[in-house]
C-alpha positions as CSV (number, residue, x, y, z in Angstrom):
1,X,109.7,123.1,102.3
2,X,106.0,123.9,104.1
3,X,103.8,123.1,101.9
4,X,100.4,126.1,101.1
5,X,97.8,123.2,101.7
6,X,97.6,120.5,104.5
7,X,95.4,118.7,101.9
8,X,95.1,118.5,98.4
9,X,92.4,116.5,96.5
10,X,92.5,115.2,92.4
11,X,89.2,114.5,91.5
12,X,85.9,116.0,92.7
13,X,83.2,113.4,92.5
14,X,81.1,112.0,94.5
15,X,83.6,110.6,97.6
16,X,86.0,113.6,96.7
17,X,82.8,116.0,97.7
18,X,82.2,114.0,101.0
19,X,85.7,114.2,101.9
20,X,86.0,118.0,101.5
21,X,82.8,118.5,103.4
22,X,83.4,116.4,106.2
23,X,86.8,117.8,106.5
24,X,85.8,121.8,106.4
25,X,82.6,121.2,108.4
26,X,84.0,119.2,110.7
27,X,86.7,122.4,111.4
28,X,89.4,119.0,111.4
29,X,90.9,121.1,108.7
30,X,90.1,125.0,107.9
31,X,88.8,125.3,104.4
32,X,92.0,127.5,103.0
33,X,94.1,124.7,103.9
34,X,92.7,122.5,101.2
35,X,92.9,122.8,97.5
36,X,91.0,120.6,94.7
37,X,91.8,119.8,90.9
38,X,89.5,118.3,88.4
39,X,89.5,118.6,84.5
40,X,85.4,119.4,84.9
41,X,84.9,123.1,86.0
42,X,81.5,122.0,86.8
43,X,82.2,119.5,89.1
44,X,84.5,122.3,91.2
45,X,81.6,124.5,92.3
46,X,80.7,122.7,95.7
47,X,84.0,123.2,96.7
48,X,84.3,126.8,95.8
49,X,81.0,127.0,98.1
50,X,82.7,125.9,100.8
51,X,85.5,128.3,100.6
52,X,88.1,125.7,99.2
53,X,90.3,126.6,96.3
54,X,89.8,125.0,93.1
55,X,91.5,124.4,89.8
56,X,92.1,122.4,86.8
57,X,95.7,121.6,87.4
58,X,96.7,118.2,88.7
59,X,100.5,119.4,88.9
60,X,99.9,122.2,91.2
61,X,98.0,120.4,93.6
62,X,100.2,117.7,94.2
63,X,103.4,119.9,94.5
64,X,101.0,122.4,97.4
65,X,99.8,120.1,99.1
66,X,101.4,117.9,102.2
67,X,98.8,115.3,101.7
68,X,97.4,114.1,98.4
69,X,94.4,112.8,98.2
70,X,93.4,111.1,94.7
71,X,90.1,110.7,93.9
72,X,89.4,110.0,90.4
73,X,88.0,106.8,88.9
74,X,90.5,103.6,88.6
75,X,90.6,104.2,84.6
76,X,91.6,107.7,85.4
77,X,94.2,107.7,87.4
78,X,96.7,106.8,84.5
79,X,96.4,110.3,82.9
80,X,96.6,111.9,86.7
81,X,99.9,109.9,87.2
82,X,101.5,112.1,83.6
83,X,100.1,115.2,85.1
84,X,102.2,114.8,88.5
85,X,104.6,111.8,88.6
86,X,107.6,114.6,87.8
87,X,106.3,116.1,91.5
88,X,107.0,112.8,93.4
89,X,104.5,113.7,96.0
90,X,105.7,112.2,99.6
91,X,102.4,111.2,101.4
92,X,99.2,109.8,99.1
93,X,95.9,108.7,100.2
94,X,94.2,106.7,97.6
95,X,90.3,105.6,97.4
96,X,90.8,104.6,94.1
97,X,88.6,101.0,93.7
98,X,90.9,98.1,93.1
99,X,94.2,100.2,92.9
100,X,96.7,98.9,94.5
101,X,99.5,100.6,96.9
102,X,101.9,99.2,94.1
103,X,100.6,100.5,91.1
104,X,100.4,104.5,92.8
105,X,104.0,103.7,93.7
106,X,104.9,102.3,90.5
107,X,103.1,105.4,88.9
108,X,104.4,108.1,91.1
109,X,107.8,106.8,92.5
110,X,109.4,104.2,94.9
111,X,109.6,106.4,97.4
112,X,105.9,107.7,97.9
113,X,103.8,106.5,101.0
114,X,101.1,105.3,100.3
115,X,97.6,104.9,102.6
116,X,95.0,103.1,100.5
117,X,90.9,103.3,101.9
118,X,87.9,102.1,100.9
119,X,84.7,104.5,101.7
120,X,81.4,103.3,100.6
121,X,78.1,105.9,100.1
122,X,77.1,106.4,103.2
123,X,80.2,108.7,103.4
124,X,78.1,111.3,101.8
125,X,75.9,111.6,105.1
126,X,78.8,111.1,107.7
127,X,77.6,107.3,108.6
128,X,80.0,106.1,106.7
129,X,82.5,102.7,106.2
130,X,85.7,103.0,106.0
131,X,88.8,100.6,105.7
132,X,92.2,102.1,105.3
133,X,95.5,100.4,104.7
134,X,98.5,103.1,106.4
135,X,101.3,100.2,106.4
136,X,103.6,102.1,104.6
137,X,103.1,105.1,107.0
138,X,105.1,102.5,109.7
139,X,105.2,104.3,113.0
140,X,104.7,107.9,111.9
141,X,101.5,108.9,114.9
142,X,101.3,112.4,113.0
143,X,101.0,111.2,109.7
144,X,98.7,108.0,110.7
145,X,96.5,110.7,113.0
146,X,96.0,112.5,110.3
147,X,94.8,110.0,108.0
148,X,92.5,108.7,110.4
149,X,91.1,111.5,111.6
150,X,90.4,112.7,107.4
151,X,88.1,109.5,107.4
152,X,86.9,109.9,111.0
153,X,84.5,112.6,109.5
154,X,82.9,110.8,107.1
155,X,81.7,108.1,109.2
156,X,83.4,104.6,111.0
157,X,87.4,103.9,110.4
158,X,89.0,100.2,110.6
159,X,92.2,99.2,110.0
160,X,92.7,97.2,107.4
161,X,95.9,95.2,105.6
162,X,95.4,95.6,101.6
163,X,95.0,92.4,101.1
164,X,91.7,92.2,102.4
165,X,90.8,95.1,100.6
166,X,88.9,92.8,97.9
167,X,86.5,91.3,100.6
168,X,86.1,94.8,102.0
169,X,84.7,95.5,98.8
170,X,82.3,93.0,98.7
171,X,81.0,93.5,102.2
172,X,81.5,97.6,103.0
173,X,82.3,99.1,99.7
174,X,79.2,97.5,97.8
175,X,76.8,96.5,100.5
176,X,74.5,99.6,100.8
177,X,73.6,98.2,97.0
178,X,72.5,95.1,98.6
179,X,70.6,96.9,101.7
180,X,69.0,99.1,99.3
181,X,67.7,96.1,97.3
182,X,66.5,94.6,100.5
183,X,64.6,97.7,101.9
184,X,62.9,98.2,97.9
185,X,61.6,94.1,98.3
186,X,60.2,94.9,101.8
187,X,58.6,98.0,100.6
188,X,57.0,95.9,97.2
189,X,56.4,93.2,99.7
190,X,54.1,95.5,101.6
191,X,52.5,97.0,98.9
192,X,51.1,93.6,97.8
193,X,50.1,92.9,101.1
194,X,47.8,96.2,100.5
195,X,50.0,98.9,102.2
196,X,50.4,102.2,100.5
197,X,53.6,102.6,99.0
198,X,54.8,105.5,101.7
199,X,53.7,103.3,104.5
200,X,55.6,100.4,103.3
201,X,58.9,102.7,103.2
202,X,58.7,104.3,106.2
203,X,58.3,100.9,108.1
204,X,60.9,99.2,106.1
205,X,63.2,101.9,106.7
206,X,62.8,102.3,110.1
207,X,63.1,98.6,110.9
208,X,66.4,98.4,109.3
209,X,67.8,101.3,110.6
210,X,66.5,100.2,114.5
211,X,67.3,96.2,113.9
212,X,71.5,97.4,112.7
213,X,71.4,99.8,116.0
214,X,70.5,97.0,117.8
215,X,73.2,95.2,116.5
216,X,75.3,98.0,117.3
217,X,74.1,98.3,121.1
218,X,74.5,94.6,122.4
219,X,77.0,92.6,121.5
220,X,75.7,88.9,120.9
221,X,75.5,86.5,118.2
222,X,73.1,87.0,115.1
223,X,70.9,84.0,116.1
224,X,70.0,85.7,119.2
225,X,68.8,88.6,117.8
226,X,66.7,86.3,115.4
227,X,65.4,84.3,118.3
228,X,64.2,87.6,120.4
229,X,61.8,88.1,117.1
230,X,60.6,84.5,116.4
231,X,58.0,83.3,119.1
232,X,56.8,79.6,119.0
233,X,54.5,78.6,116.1
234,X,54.2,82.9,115.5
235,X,54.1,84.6,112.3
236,X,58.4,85.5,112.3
237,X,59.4,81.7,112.3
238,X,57.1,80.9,109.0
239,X,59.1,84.1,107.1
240,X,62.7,82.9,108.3
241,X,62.0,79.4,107.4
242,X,61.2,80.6,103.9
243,X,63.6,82.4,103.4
244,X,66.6,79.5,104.9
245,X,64.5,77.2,102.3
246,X,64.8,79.5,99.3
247,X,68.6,80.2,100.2
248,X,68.7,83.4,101.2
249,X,72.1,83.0,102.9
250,X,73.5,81.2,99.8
251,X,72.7,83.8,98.0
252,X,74.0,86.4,100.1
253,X,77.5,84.7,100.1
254,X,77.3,84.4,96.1
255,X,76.8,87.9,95.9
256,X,79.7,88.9,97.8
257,X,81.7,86.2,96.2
258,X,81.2,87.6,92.6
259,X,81.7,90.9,94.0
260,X,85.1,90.2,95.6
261,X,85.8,87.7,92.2
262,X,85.5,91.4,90.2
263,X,87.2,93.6,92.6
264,X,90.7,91.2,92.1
265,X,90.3,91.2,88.7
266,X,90.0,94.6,88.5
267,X,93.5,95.5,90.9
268,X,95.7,93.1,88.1
């Protein structure tokens, strides 16, 4: 039976909002073709805004919609499986954080397909990351199309298997924490060195943002790009070598590490 919405959402948070506006804006799907649920009213006004229906009821989004898209927190998604597992909805998209294909299917029914991504903040702005898992979608080009082309307007899409989802975590998911951090040290770094504070943004900003475009534009190995900046005896090579000696990789990798160590305890 056609279905009344090409997309239906559970959950309206932050990821659910940059989904429904990259989707609408984008025109990939017109507005009246999606529907949303979430048990805040509140929370349901953006998408009103944009022309989307809205509701509180779980149930009759999942049994209107072709695609499901749930978007609620990991802890959540338990009392979202009661409201619709009687629907056994066919196609689900999860970006549920450390949910496994398994557990929807175990929740929802054996038969349901399931497409598991990972978005990370950036999202919000359309430069996004994001890894998705369609495996169970097999050959299907309309359905997998689809899917793609959902994330495609919230940023950059990759192919992933879910069982690297953990390390996607660590790297994609939660990184933007970890540039964040970086760009605030730079920008405290300056301020000691007698910058003002706006000055010390705006530079730190804009040399992140040029050096990953850089990245982005030439394809060579890290060390080269750190070579082109360090010159002989100049001031570039005295910074790197502090920060190799203080174990500034090390601690990169730890970081990740602890993050990936959470993200598999949290999908048991």
């Amino acid at each position: 039976m056609k279905k009344l919405y090409r997309l239906g959402v559970i959950g309206c948070g932050v990821m659910a909002d940059a989904v429904l506006r990259g989707v609408t804006l984008s025109d990939f799907i017109r507005a009246k073709k999606v529907v949303v649920s979430d048990k805040d009213e509140e929370k349901l006004s953006s998408a009103r805004d944009l022309g989307i229906e809205a509701c509180t009821d779980n149930r009759f989004v999942a049994e209107n919609s072709e695609y499901l898209l749930i978007a609620v927190k990991p802890q959540n998604f338990e009392e979202v499986a009661e409201d619709i597992a009687a629907v056994r909805p066919e196609k689900v998209i999860s970006i549920m954080a450390g949910v496994k294909k398994a557990t929807v299917r175990g929740a929802l029914g054996v038969g349901v397909k399931v497409a598991r991504a990972m978005p990370n903040l950036p999202c919000t702005i359309g430069s996004g990351m994001i890894a998705v898992d369609m495996y169970d979608f097999g050959r299907s080009f309309d359905d997998t199309e689809f899917i793609t082309k959902l994330f495609d307007c919230m940023g950059t899409v990759m192919s992933c298997p879910e069982e690297k989802m953990d390390a996607v975590t660590g790297i994609s998911g939660s990184g933007p924490a970890y540039v964040f951090m970086f760009i605030d040290a730079l920008i405290d770094a300056g301020v000691k060195q007698g910058l003002k504070r706006e000055e010390a943004r705006l530079l730190a900003v804009q040399t992140v943002m040029g050096a990953a475009e850089m990245i982005q534009r030439e394809d060579a190995p890290m060390s080269d790009f750190v070579a082109k900046v360090c010159s002989k005896g100049g001031t570039t090579v005295e910074a790197v070598k502090v920060l190799e000696d203080e174990g500034f990789r090390s601690v990169v990798n730890e970081a990740v590490a602890a993050c990936v160590k959470k993200a598999e305890e949290l999908s048991k």
